[in-house]
Every structure is written in structure tokens, then in C-alpha cells.
N, C-alpha and C positions, 0 to 999 in steps of 0.2 A: 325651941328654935324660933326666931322672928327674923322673918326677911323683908328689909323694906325696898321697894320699888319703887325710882321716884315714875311718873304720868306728866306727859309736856302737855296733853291736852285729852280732850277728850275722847279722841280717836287714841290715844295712849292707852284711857282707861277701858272702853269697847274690847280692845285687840286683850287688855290681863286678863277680863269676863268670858272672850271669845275661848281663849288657852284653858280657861278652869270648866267650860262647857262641854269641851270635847275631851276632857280630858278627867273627871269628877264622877265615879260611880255611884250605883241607886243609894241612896241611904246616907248623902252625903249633907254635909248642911252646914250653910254658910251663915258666920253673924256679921253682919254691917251696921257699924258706927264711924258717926262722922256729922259736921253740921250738915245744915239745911244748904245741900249746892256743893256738898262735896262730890258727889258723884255717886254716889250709894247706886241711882235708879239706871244713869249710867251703866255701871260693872254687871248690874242684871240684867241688859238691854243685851251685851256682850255674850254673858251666859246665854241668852235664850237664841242667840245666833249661833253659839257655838253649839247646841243642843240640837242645831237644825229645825227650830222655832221660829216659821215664816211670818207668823202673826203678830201686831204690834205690841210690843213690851210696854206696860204701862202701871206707874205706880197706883198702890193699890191703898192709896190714902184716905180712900173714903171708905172703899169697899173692904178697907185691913186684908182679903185675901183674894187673890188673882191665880188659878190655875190654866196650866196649858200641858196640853197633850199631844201634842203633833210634835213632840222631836225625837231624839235619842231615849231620850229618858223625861218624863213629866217635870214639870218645874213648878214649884208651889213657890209661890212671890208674897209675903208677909211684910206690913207693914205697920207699925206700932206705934207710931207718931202720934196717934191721936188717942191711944188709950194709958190711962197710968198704969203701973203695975201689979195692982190689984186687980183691975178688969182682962187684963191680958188673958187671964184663967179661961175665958167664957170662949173662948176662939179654939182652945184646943188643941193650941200649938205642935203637941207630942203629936198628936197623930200624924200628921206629916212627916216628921223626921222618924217614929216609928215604923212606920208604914206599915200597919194592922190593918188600918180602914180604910187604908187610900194605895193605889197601884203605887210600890217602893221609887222615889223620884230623890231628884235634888231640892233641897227647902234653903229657903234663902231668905232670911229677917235683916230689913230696916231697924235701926232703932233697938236693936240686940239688947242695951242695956236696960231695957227695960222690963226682959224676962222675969219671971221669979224665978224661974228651974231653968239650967240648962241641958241641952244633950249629952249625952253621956260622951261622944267625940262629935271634934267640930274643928273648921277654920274660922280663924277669928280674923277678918279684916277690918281693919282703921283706918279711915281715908280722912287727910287731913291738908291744908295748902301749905307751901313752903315759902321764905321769904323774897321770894323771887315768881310767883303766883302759881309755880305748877302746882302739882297732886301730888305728895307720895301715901302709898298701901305700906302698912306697916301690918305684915302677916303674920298668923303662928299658929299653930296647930294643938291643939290639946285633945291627946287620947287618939291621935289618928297619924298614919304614915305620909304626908302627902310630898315625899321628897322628890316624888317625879315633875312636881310642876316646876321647879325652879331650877331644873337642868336645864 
């Protein structure tokens, strides 16, 4: 199933992030793709307010991995931009969505297509602009039930 969502702004895409934070159990994990200025860091700004994450959302472009623990549930913020797909191995990515070594959270990756492995279930979100300059999220789920978001 793929559901796309068009976004008028940015506060469009805050409020989808806000809905998937409050609403996305441990062990949940999100792939975002999209260019540079889609919104990717946006929709996890959202997330971490919906998760009750007072602290400021910030991409984690240099540091590839941004955790936070003051909400609902942990939110591990992944960002890949700057590693090919070969290197991406050294970060560890599984454990986060595993949740063996780290308290069970939501994992949320920038730049998705750059895994070499995926989780075994996941949302896939695609954020891309429309000819008219809003946002639409082109959603789908693989391996996981998530039909409560889109009532």
C-alpha cells in the first residue's frame, strides 16, 4: 500500500512527523528519501515533538547519528548523506532498529537509499516537490501494519 500526502508547507510536514511520533511504537523505523530541502529533517523535527522531545531536532550531517531520550520513546536520528554505501557498515545501523544494544526506540534514516541491508519491517517515506512547489510524502510500508496512521 502507498499513500501519498500532498504537504503545503512546512508546518504541513512538522504536523505528518508530529502524527507518526505519537503514534509509532519501539522498534519502529523510518527510511527518508528525498533531495537536499525536501523536508527529510523537517518530518523528524515533527517526530521528536510528537515523541514529547523538548530538545532541539537537529540534523545529524556531520555527526551521522543524533540520539534523544526524553520522550515517549528514544528517537535515534541517522543521517547518511555523507557516507557511500560501503562505509555506512561502520555506524552500525542495525542496532538501533534492533534494539539489543540500545533502549528499543524509533530509528529514523536520512538518505535510506544508501543502506546496504534493510530492516526486516519498515516505512518508507519519499518526500519530493510537486509542480506547483508544495511537498507530497509518498508512503508505504513493508513488512509492518501501520494502517492506523492514515485514518
Amino acid at each position: 500500500m502507498v499513500e501519498s500526502i500532498f504537504l503545503a508547507d512546512a508546518l504541513a510536514t512538522t504536523a505528518l512527523g508530529e502524527k507518526l511520533g505519537k503514534m509509532l511504537p519501539p522498534h519502529s523505523v523510518i527510511l527518508l528519501r528525498g533531495d537536499l530541502g525536501a523536508g527529510k529533517t523537517t518530518l523528524t523535527q515533527g517526530i521528536g515533538k510528537g515523541l514529547g522531545i523538548s530538545e532541539a531536532i537537529a540534523s545529524p550531517t556531520f555527526t551521522l547519528v543524533n540520539e534523544y531520550h526524553r520522550g515517549r520513546i528514544p528517537l535515534y536520528h541517522l543521517d547518511l548523506y555523507r557516507l557511500q554505501p560501503e562505509q555506512v557498515d561502520s555506524i552500525y545501523p542495525e542496532t538501533y532498529w534492533e534494539g539489543e544494544e540500545c533502549e528499543p526506540g524509533l530509528t529514523v534514516i536520512e538518505w535510506s537509499e544508501r543502506l546496504p541491508y534493510l530492516p526486516e519491517s519498515y516505512l518508507q517515506i519519499d518526500l519530493t516537490y510537486t509542480e506547483d512547489h508544495q511537498r507530497q510524502a509518498s508512503i508505504s510500508t513493508v513488512n509492518a501494519d501501520f494502517a492506523d496512521i492514515f485514518r
